[in-house]
N, C-alpha and C positions, 0 to 999 in steps of 0.2 A: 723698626729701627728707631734707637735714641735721636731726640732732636740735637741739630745746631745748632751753633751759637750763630749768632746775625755778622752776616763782614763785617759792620761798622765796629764791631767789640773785636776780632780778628783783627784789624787791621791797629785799633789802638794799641793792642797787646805789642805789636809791631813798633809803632811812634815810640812806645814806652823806653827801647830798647836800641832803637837807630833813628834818634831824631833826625840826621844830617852828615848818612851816610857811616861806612864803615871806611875810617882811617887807618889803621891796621892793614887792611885788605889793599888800598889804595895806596899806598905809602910802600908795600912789597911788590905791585906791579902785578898780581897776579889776579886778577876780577874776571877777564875774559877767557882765562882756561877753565875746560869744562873737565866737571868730578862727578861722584856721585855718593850720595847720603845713605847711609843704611841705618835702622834704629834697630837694637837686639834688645831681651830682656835676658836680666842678670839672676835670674830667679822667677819662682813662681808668680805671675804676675795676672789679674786681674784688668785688661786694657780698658784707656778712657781716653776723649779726646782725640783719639786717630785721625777723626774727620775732621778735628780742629787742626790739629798738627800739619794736616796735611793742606789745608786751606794756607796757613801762616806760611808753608813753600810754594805754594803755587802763587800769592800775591807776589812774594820774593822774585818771581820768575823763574823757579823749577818746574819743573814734572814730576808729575808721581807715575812712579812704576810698578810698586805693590803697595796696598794697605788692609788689612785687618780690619774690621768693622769694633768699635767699643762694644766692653763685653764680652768679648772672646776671654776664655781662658787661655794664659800659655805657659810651657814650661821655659824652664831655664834653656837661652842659647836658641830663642825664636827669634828669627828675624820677621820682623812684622811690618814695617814701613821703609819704603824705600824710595827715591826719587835721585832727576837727572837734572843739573843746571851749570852753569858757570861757578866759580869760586867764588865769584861776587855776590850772584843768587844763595848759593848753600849757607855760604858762614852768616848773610842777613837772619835766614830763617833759622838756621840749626838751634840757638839757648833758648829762642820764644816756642818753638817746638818741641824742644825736650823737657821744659821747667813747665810747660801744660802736661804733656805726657806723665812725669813725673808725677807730680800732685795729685793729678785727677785718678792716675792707675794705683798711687797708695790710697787713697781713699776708698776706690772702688776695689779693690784685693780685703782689704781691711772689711767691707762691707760683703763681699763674699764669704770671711772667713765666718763672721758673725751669723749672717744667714745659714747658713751650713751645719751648723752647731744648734741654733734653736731649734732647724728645720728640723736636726736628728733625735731631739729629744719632744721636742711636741708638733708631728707635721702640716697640724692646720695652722699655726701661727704665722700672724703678722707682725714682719721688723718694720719701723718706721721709724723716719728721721727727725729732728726736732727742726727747729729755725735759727740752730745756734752757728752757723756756719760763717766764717770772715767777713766781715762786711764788703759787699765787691767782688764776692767770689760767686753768689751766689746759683746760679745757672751752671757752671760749672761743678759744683760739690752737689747739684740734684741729677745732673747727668751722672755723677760719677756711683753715686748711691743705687740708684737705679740699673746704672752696668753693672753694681755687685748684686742686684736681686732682690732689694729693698726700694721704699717707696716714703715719698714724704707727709710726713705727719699733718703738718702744714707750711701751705709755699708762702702763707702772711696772715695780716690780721683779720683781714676782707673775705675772705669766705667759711671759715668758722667759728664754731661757738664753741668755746672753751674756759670752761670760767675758773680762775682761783681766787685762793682767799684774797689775793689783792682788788678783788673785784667785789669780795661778800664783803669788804669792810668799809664801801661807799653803798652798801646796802642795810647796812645794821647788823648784819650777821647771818651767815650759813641758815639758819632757819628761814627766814625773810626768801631768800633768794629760792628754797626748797618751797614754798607755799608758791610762787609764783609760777613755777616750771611749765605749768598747764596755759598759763597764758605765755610765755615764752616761745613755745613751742607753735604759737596760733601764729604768731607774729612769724618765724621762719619755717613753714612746715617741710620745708624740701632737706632741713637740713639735721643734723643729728646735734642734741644735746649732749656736751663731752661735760665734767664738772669735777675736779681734783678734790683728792682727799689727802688730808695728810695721819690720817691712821684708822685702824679698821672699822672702830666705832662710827667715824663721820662718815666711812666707805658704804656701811650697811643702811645707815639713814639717806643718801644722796641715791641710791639703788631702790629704796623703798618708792622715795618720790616720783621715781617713774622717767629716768634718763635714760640714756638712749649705753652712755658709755660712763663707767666711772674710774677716773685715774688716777692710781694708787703712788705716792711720791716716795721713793725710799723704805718702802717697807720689805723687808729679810724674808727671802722666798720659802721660809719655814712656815711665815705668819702668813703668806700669801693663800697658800696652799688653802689652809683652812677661812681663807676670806673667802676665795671663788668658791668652796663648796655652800657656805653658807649664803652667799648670793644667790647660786644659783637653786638654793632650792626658795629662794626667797621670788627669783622670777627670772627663767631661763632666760627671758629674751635681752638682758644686759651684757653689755660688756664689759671685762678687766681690761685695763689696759695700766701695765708697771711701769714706769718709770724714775730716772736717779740713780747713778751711778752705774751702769746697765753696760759690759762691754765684752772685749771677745772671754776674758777668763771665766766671767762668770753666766754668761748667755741662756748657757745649758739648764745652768740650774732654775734660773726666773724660766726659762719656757716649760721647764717640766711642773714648775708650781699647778699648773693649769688654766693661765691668763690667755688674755684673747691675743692681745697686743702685746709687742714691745717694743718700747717709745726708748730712744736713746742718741747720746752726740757724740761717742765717744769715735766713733767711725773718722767726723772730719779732722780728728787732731795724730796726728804720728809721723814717723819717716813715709816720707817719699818712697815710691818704687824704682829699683834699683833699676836704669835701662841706660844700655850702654850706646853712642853715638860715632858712629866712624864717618869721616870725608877723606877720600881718596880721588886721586885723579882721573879720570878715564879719555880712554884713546880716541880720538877726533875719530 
């Protein structure tokens, strides 16, 4: 099961949205008749959030009655979430619960579609996410990636080594940083040397030096093709890993080059998923 979010972020999300009550609600007289929430999706949808969504009703003072676990696939016209409360309870949580639902299930659809399409054309490849995701969002857009099938590249700075040229050029240059690798390596041994390249020629020298992973920035999965072969006979046990510009139309093709990885952001940025919300009244 994907993890939750902590109440304390639940319950923000809330503040955010009804600092001092719902006037609307109060001002029609209608808070203590009780309804009930149903959530459908408008389309093929890839669920995320469920367990948030349904947190954000229950602090409101709902019940839940049914909910889907993130992750699930569904078709058009699923009703997947559902709960019981007062009118006062429903309309608090109903926008904070459907604007999570929303986001987290296009990203996570978005990231199914992507997986699906690599997986079909190379099926031992790894999709992984970058760190490019909103500021603030974060736990969210890893839950939501992960409900599509993919996994994050890295969750920060602090636990991997990943070097780019912004980093060989407080070292004097790509050379310098490739002679030292062996001592690099002594210093974190649990961990794997990643080290970017920005074209094939620097791809086959950072691969010689004896890294663990080397990642290819932008380069046309024509020229890929013939980089992994020559890596790998150079020394099986590396990894490709592409990245740059990496998204659902063209997946297919960088997975079929023959890379190990692929490293891509294009997942967190698109429309929302379409899910439709109903509040109706129900009989005491």
């Amino acid at each position: 099961m994907l993890a939750c979010l902590p109440d304390g972020e639940i319950e923000r999300f809330i503040d955010e949205d009804l600092p001092y009550g719902d006037l609307t609600t109060h001002l029609l007289g209608i808070g203590t008749q009780p309804g009930i929430i149903t959530f459908t999706t408008r389309e093929e949808t890839t669920l995320c959030c469920c367990e948030e969504a349904g947190r954000v009703l229950e602090k409101c003072g709902c019940r839940i009655l049914t909910l889907e676990p993130s992750g699930t696939c569904c078709a058009p016209g699923t009703v997947f979430l559902t709960a019981m409360g007062t009118a006062q309870a429903l309309h608090a949580g109903w926008k904070v619960a459907l604007n999570l639902l929303e986001y987290a299930s296009g990203i996570a659809s978005r990231t199914a579609r992507v997986v699906k399409a690599a997986k079909g054309a190379n099926p031992c490849i790894a999709v992984v996410t970058t760190r490019k995701s909103f500021p603030g969002t974060k736990k969210i857009a890893i839950k939501a990636i992960m409900a599509g099938g993919a996994l994050p590249h890295r969750l920060g700075l602090s636990e991997t080594v990943l070097v780019f040229k912004q980093h060989t050029a407080f070292l004097g240059g790509l050379d310098a940083l490739l002679a030292g690798v062996a001592d690099l390596r002594a210093k974190v041994p649990e961990n794997r040397i990643i080290v970017e390249a920005d074209d094939a020629s620097e791809a086959l020298r950072i691969a010689g030096a004896g890294v663990d992973v080397v990642q290819v920035d932008k380069l046309p999965p024509a020229e890929l093709r013939q980089l992994v072969d020559d890596i790998h006979a150079m020394d099986r046990a590396v990894k490709i890993s592409a990245a740059g510009g990496i998204n659902e139309g063209n997946v297919a093709e960088y997975a079929a080059s023959g890379v190990d990885i692929i490293v891509l952001s294009s997942v967190y940025f698109g429309k929302p998923a379409d899910i439709g919300a109903r509040i109706v009244p129900r009989q005491p």
